[in-house]
C-alpha positions, 0 to 999 in steps of 0.5 A: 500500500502507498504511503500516504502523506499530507501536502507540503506547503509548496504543493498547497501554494501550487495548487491554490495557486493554479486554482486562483488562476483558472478563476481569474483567467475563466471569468475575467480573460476568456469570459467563461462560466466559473462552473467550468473553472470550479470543475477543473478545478476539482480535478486540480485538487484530485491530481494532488490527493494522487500525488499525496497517496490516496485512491481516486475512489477515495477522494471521489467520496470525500468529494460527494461526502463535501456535497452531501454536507450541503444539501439543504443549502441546494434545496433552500436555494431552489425554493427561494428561486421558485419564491421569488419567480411566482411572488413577482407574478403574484404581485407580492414584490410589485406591492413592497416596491410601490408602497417603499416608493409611496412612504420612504423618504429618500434621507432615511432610505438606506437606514430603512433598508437596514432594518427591513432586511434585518427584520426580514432577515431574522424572522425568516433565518434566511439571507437569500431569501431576504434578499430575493424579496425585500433585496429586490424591492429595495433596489427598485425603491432605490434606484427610483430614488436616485440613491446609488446601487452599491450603497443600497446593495451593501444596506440590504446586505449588511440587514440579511447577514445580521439576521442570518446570523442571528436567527436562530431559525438559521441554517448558518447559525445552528451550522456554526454551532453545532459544529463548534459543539455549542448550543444554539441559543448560547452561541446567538446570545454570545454573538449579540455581544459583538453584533448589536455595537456593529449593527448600531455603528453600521446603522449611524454609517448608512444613516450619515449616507443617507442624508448625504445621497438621498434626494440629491438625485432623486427623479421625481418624475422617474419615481412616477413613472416607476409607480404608473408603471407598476399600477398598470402591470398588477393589482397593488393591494394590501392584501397582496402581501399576504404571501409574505406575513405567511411566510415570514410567521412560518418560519418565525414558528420554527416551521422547516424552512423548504416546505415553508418557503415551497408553500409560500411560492405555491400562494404567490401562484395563487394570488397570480391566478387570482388577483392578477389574472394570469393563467394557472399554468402560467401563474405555475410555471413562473416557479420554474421559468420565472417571471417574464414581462414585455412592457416596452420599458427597459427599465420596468422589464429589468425590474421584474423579469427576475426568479424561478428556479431555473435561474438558479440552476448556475448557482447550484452547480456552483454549490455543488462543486465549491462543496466537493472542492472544500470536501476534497480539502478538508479530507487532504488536511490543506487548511489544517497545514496551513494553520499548523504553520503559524501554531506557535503564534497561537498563544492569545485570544487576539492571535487566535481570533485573527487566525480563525477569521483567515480560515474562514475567509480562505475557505470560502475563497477555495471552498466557494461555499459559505457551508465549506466554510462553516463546517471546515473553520471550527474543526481546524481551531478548535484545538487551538481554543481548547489549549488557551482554554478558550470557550467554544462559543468564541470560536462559533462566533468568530466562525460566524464573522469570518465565514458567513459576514465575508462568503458574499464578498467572493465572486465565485462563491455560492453567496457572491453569485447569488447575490450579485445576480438577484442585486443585478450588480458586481460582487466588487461593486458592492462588497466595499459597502457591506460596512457591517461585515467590515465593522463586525471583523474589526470588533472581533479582532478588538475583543481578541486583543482586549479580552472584552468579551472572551469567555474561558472554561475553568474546571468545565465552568465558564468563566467571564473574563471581561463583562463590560466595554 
């Protein structure tokens, strides 16, 4: 039998390297899909596990073991495709669109956007579906506001990962938690202390923009036009938000999140049948197609013509393949030797923290999946945590910040494709203004050095080390 070994750090540049370069090259050179470059890529990562003395048929189940991980991720985002396709249909977005229109003024626009995706957010423990809604909506007020689209994006962001990472109703939270071996409510009340003085300081930052940028450019004219428009295609009623209050109380009584948000796409079919006179086939296939107008209006058309889950087809292979990336990664121990490099440096909370936030990171940039990332973090540092005697839910905090506040900055992750496609702008253009995930990392790094709020295990008792800022 070969002897089988772990890859030294000049192979794992090597074959990062390559990685990095098939992406780069793929989408920005030859303007091919990324799916291709992930799937070479695979291969790429193959040839080094054959290198290091593994079996192909090893490595092919360590491959679709990494995919198994992340099913429910694939299956969310099918449903959230087919959500939003027949709640365009239905109605329910033109609705939240024209009523934003109506009632927000331009100054607190952003801070608005803030907290209605923050609301949406953690009531439904989902950021895509979060930003699929009310993210759509949103930029459709914004952008008849006059209000520029990456300060809008980045709003809408910083409000759907603070809820997603705080609800407990989210597949983020109870991931990083569980895979820190914390309980799922310790692990929320634990990231409180970090996430309500970064929501605020973010809140004060999209406020103060806000009053800078609203109304400067705001086109009256365009904002009618945009509401005309919207009265002329559908039937704007109150009630067509019924879907939505579903929805989000579903979800809010801890109701399984796929059949919760299938069912509400099932009423957004319905209210296009019902209310908004389209066919029932029609109003059905929206799930899958999505929706799809002509109003002569260039603007309008982009507005709508958005959903379904064949739209989202592209970002489930990319699901598919960052979760077999990051599954062949963690079964050759490439981030475990990269940590294990810099382990002598290990020795503080502030060293620690840092550390667990660049894992994160690197995870999602070469796991392309923010699954990847939750899952490999946690057992890569827990060793370090355990010998500072560090509590676990620090290190599912940090995991938090490092992973699920950073996948949407990646172009070619699960999360970067996804929002970008929904927000209808580039991941570089928007994630400078994703201010709560920059913020949140600061403060992470802050409390490691400090020692504000790291918790230490003293004789299997937990022990406060710092209870006040």
């Amino acid at each position: 039998m070969e002897h089988i070994r772990l890859p030294s750090i000049l192979e794992i540049i090597v074959t990062l390297g390559l990685f990095l370069a098939i992406v780069f090259s793929f989408t920005v050179f030859f303007k091919l899909p990324i799916q291709l470059a992930l799937f070479i890529s695979l291969f790429l990562v193959i040839l080094l596990g054959l290198r290091l003395g593994h079996r192909y048929q090893e490595l092919q189940g360590a491959l679709t073991t990494g995919i198994s991980n992340g099913l429910e991720a694939i299956l969310i985002l099918i449903a959230v495709g087919a959500l939003i396709g027949t709640w365009i249909a239905g109605g329910v977005v033109p609705t939240l669109i024209y009523y934003g229109l109506e009632f927000i003024h331009p100054s607190v626009f952003l801070l608005a956007t803030l907290v209605i995706c923050s609301i949406t957010s953690l009531a439904t423990g989902t950021s895509w579906g979060t930003v699929g809604t009310a993210g759509i909506a949103m930029m459709a007020i914004g952008e008849g506001l006059g209000i520029p689209l990456p300060l809008v994006a980045g709003a809408v962001l910083s409000g759907a990962y603070f809820g997603d990472k705080l609800s407990p109703l989210s597949d983020s939270t109870v991931l990083a938690a569980s895979m820190s071996k914390v309980n799922v409510i310790a692990h929320v009340r634990a990231m409180l202390y970090l996430d309500i003085p970064a929501y605020i300081i973010t809140a004060v930052l999209f406020t103060t923009a806000g009053f800078i940028y609203g109304g400067k450019n705001i086109d009256l004219e365009k904002v009618e036009f945009l509401k005309a428009s919207l009265l002329n295609t559908f039937n704007i009623q109150i009630w067509m938000l019924i879907p939505a209050v579903f929805v989000i109380l579903m979800l809010a009584l801890k109701k399984p999140s796929v059949p919760t948000i299938a069912a509400g796409a099932l009423l957004g079919a319905i209210w296009a049948s019902l209310f908004q006179g389209i066919d029932v086939s029609e109003a059905l296939g929206s799930a899958y197609s999505g929706f799809s107008i002509d109003t002569g209006v260039e603007f309008t058309d982009n507005l709508l013509n958005r959903g379904g889950i064949e739209r989202m087809l592209g970002s489930v292979v990319v699901i598919i393949f960052g979760l077999g990336f990051g599954g062949l990664l963690e079964y050759l121990g490439v981030l475990k030797v990269i940590v294990s490099k810099f382990q002598n440096h290990l020795t503080s909370a502030g060293n620690v923290t840092v550390s667990t936030l660049i894992v994160a990171f690197l995870a999602n940039v070469f796991g392309c999946a923010m699954y990847v990332s939750l899952i490999l973090t946690p057992k890569i540092m827990e060793e370090s945590y355990d010998k500072l005697r560090i509590d676990r839910r620090v290190l599912a905090r940090n995991s938090e910040v490092g992973g699920t506040l950073t996948s949407g900055m990646i172009p070619w992750s699960d999360n970067g494709i996804f929002m970008a496609g929904i927000l209808g702008i580039s991941t570089f253009t928007y994630a400078p203004f994703m201010w709560l995930s920059f913020v949140s990392i600061a403060l992470a790094i802050i409390y490691g050095y400090t020692g504000k709020f790291i918790w230490y295990v003293r004789n299997n008792k937990e022990v406060l080390q710092k209870t006040a800022i």
